[in-house]
C-alpha positions as CSV (number, residue, x, y, z in Angstrom):
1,X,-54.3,107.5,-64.8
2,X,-57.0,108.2,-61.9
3,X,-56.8,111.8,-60.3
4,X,-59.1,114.0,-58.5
5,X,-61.1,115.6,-61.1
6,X,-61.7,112.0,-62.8
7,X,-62.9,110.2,-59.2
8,X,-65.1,113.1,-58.6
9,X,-66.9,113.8,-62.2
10,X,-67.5,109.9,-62.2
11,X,-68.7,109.6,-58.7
12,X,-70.6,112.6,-59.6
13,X,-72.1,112.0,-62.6
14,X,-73.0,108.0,-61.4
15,X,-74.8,109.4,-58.6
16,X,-76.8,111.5,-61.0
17,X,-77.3,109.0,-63.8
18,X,-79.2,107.0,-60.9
19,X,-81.3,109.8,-59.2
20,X,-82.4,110.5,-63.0
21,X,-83.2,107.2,-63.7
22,X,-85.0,107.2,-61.0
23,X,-87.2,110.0,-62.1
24,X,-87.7,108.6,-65.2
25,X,-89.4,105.4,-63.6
26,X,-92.6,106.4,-63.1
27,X,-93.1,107.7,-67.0
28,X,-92.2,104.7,-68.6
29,X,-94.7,102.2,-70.1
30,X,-96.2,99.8,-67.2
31,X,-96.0,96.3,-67.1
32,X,-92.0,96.2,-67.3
33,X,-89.3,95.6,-64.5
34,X,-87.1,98.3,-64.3
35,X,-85.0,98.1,-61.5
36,X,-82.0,97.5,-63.4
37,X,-82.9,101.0,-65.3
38,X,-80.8,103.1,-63.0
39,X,-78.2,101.0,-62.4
40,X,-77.6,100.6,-66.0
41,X,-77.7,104.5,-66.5
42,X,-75.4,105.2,-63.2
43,X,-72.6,102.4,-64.8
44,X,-73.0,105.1,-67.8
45,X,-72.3,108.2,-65.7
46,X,-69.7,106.7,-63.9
47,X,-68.2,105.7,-67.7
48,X,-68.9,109.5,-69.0
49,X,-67.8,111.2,-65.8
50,X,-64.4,109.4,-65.6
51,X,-63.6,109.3,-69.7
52,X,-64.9,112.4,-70.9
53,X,-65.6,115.2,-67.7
54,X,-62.8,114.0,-65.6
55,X,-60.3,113.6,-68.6
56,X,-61.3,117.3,-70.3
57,X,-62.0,119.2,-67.3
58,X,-58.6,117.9,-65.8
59,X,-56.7,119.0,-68.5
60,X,-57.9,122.8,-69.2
61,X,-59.9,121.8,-72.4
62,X,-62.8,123.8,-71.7
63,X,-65.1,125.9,-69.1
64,X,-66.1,123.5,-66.7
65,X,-70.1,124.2,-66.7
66,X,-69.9,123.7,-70.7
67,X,-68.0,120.4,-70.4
68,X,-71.2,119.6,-67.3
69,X,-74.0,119.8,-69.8
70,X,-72.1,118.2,-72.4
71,X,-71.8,115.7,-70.0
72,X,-75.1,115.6,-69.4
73,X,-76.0,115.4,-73.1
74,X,-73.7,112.4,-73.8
75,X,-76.2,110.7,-70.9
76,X,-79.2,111.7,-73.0
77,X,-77.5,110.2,-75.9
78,X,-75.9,107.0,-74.4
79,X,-78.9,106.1,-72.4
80,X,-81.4,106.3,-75.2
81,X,-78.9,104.9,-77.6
82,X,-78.5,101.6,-75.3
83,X,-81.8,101.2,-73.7
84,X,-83.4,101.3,-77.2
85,X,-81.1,98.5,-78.4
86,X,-81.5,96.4,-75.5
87,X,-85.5,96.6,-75.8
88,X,-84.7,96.1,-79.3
89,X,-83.0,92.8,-78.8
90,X,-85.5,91.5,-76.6
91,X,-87.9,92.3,-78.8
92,X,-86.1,90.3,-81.4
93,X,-85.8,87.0,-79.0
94,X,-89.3,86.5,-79.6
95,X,-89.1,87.3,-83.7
96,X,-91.4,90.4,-83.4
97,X,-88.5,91.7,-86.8
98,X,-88.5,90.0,-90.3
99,X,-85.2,91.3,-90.3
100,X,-82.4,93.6,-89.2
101,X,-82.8,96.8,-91.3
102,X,-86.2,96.5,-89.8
103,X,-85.0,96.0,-86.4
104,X,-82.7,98.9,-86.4
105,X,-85.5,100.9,-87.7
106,X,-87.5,99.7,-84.1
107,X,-84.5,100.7,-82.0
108,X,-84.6,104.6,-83.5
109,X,-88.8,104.7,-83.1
110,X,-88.0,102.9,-79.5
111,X,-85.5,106.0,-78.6
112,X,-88.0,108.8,-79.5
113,X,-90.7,107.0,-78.3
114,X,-88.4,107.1,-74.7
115,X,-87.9,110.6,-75.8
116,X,-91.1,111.7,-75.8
117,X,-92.3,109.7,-72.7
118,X,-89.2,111.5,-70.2
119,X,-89.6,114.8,-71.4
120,X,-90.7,115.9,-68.6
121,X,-90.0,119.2,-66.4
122,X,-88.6,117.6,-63.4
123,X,-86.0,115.1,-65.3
124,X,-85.3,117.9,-67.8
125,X,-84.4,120.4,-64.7
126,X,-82.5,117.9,-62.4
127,X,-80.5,116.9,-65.0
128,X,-79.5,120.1,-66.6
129,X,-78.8,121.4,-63.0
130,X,-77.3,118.6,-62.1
131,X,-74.8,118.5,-65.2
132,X,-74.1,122.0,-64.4
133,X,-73.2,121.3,-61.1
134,X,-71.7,118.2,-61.7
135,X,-69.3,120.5,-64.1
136,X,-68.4,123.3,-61.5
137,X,-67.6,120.7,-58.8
138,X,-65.4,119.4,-60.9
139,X,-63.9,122.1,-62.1
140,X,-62.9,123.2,-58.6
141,X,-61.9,120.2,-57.9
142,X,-58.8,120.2,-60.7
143,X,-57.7,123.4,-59.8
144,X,-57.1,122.8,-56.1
145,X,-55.7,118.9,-56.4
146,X,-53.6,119.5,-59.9
């Protein structure tokens, strides 16, 4: 059932998926097109804001800053955990595994090879501030429209 807090935490949290996936651009390996990247990453904000901020936030389960960065750790976690399979899988169109224990074992060393290569200050800081924002706004939001 859509309602305030859920529109706004997924608009919210779409719109800062993409600006972070726009940071992230430059730090990633060259050579690659990327311009699906944030796209991809806003579809999962827009998923995480409506199903988990927008849901919990709307209901009283929590402070609203806490349910922000939790928000913005489930992005962490979504984005590495389906950006590392999809490289995974293209990687595997061309037969670069002998088989899928092997693959799966790619797609972790493909996450925290991501890891380490966006770990930097300014994506760190707009998303933590961001989450924390994105939690607030969100939070006022359900109180005034519920």
């Amino acid at each position: 059932m859509p309602t305030a807090a859920k529109l706004v935490a997924a608009g919210f949290f779409a719109a800062l998926a993409f600006m972070v996936g726009n940071l992230i651009i430059p730090y990633l390996a060259e050579g690659r097109d990327y311009t699906l990247f944030p796209v991809g990453l806003a579809g999962l904000g827009l998923a995480i804001g409506w199903r988990f901020t927008g849901y919990r936030i709307g209901r009283g389960l929590g402070e609203p800053v806490g349910i922000g960065l939790s928000s913005g750790a489930l992005l962490v976690f979504w984005g590495f955990l389906v950006f590392s399979i999809y490289e995974m899988l293209r990687k595997t169109l061309r037969n670069a595994y002998d088989g899928p224990v092997e693959a799966l074992r790619a797609a972790v060393k493909i996450a925290v090879d991501y890891g380490y290569d966006i770990a930097q200050m300014d994506v760190i800081a707009t998303l933590v501030l961001g989450s924390v924002l994105g939690g607030w706004l969100t939070g006022v939001v359900a109180r005034r429209w519920s």
